[in-house]
N, C-alpha and C positions, 0 to 999 in steps of 0.2 A: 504494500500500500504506500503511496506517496502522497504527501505532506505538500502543503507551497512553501517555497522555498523561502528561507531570508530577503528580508529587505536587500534589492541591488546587486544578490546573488543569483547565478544561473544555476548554480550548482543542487543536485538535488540527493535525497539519501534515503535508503530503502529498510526497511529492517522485518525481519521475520518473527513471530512469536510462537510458541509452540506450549502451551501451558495447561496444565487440567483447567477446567470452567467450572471455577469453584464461584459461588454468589462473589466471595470477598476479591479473585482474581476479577473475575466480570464488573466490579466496580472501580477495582484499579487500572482496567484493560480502559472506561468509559472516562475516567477521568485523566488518562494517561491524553489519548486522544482528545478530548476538549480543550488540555491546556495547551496541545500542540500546534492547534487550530488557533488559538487564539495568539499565541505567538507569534506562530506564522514560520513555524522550525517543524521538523521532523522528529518524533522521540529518541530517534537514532544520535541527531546534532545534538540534542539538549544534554545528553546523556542521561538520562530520566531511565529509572531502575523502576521495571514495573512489578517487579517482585518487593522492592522494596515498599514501594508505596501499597500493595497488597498488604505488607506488614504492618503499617503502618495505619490502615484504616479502619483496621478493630470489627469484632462482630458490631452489628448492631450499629453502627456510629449512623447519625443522621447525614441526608442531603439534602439538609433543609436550604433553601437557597431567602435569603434576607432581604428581596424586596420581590413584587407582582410584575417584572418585567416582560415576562411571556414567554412562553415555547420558543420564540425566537431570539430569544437573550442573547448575547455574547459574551455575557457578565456571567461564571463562575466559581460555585462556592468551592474554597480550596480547605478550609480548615483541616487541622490534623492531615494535608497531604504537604504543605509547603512550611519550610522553617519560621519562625518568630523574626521581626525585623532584627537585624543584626550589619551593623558596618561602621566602620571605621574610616573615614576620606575624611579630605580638606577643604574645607569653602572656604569665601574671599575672607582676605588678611591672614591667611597661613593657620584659620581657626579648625581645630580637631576637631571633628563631628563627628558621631556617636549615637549609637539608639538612643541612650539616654535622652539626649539633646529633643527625643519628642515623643519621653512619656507623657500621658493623660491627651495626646492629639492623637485624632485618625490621619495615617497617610498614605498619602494615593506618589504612588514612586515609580519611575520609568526610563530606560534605560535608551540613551542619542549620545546625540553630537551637536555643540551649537552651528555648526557651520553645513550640518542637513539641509537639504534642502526643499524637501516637501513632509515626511512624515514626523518631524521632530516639532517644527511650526504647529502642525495641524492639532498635533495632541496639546499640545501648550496651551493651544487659544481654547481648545473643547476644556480642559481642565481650568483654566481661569474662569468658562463660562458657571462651569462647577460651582465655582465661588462664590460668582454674584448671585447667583442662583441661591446658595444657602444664606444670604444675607449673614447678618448677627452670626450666625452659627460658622461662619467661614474661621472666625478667628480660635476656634478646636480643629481647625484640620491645615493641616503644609504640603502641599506639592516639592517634592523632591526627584530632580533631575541629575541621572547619575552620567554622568558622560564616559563614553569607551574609546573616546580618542584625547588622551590625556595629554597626549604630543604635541597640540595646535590650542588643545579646551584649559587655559590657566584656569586657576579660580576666579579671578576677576573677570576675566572673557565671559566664563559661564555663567556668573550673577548679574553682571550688565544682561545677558539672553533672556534669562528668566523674569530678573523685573520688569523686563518691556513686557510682560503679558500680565504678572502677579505678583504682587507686595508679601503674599505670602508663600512664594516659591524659594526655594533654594536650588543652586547647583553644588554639585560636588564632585570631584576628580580625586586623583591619587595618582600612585605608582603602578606601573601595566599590573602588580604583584596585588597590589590593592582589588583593584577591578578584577583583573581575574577571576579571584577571589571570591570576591560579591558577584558574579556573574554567574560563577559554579554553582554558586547558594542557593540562587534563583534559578537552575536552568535557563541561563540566558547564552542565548548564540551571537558570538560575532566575531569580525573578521576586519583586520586593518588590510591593503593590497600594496602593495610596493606603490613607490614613490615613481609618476611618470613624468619621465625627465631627469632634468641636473636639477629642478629645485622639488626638493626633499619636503616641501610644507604640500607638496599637491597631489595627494591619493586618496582613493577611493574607500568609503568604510559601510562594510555589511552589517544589520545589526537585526537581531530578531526585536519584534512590536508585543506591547502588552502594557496593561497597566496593573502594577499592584498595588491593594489597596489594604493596610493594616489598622487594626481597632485601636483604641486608645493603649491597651497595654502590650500593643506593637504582636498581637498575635493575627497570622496572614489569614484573611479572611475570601476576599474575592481576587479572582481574575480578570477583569475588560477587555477586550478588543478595543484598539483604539478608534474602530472604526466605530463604537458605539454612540448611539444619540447622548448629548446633555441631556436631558432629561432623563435617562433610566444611572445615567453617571450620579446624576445629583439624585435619586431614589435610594439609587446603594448606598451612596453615602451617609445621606441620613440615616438610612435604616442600623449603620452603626454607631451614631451617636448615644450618649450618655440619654437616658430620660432626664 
């Protein structure tokens, strides 16, 4: 079965399964493939271990999904399949940042480059819309944009990017060891390509799409498509705010 491919990528990856169809496999087989789709990787690229998320889904665990989006959702629920926020990078002025940096906020976090040039924009402006959208309630929740071209994305580069859209965005970059890193965490796919030419600042960067979005105590709740309406973005959202 084949997946669409990476953002920018031709490249495409196949992968076979062969596994008893046990209910708890058949739930990890169903959500192995929706987070694939939503990304827009392969489970082959993401590296996504579907025995392990088998293990990890428990008898019994709910699928309960957190807002009335519809049968056509491209929003979801991951809990107990994806880790707790967790990262370590550097936003502007050389400041450390940390899960900690956004207990008791919901965040919706997402993995570019500022110098994309159409899917990195699009989800920016659809998550600022998020915001206005929540009024009042915007100031519990942070947009965090992790960039994966650390090479060209300073911290300063990538906080001027984001506050052109939202006062309560952050970017944040690292060391390639950094990212990687948090890229693994997440199943995130991407790819820098050689430098074409003598100048070394201009190449090309694959990166799988998604939005995740964690509760206030930084545990991974939903998945998005970025291709999803505001409207069912701003539903999820809410729906995991504090009463």
């Amino acid at each position: 079965m084949i997946l669409n491919p990476i953002v920018s990528s031709t490249s495409r990856a196949r992968r076979r399964h062969r596994v008893a169809a046990t209910p708890g496999r058949l739930r990890a087989f169903a959500m192995t493939f929706a987070i694939s789709a939503v990304l827009g990787v392969s489970a082959h690229a993401q590296g996504i271990d579907t025995d392990t998320l088998s293990g990890r889904s428990g008898a019994g665990q709910s699928s309960e999904s957190l807002h009335s989006a519809g049968a056509d959702s491209t929003i979801h629920p991951i809990r107990g399949f994806l880790p707790d926020l967790q990262l370590d990078l550097v936003a502007a002025g050389g400041k450390t940042v940390t899960e900690k940096d956004f207990a008791g906020k919901i965040v919706m976090m997402f993995f570019g480059y500022a110098s994309c040039p159409d899917i990195c924009p699009t989800t920016m402006a659809q998550l600022s819309q998020v915001m206005v959208n929540l009024g009042e309630q915007a100031e519990q929740v942070r947009i965090v944009f992790v960039s994966v071209d650390p090479h060209r994305d300073t911290p300063e580069i990538l906080q001027a990017y984001v506050d052109a859209f939202d006062s309560h965005a952050i970017g944040l970059t690292g060391s390639e060891r950094q990212i990687s890193r948090l890229a693994r965490r997440y199943r995130v796919a991407y790819q820098i390509e050689k430098p074409r030419g003598e100048d070394t600042d201009v190449y090309d960067v694959a990166h799988s799409r998604g939005i995740y979005i964690f509760d206030e105590r930084g545990k991974a709740r939903l998945l998005a498509s970025d291709g999803e309406s505001v409207e069912k973005l701003t539903e999820a959202v809410r729906g995991l705010l504090p009463s």
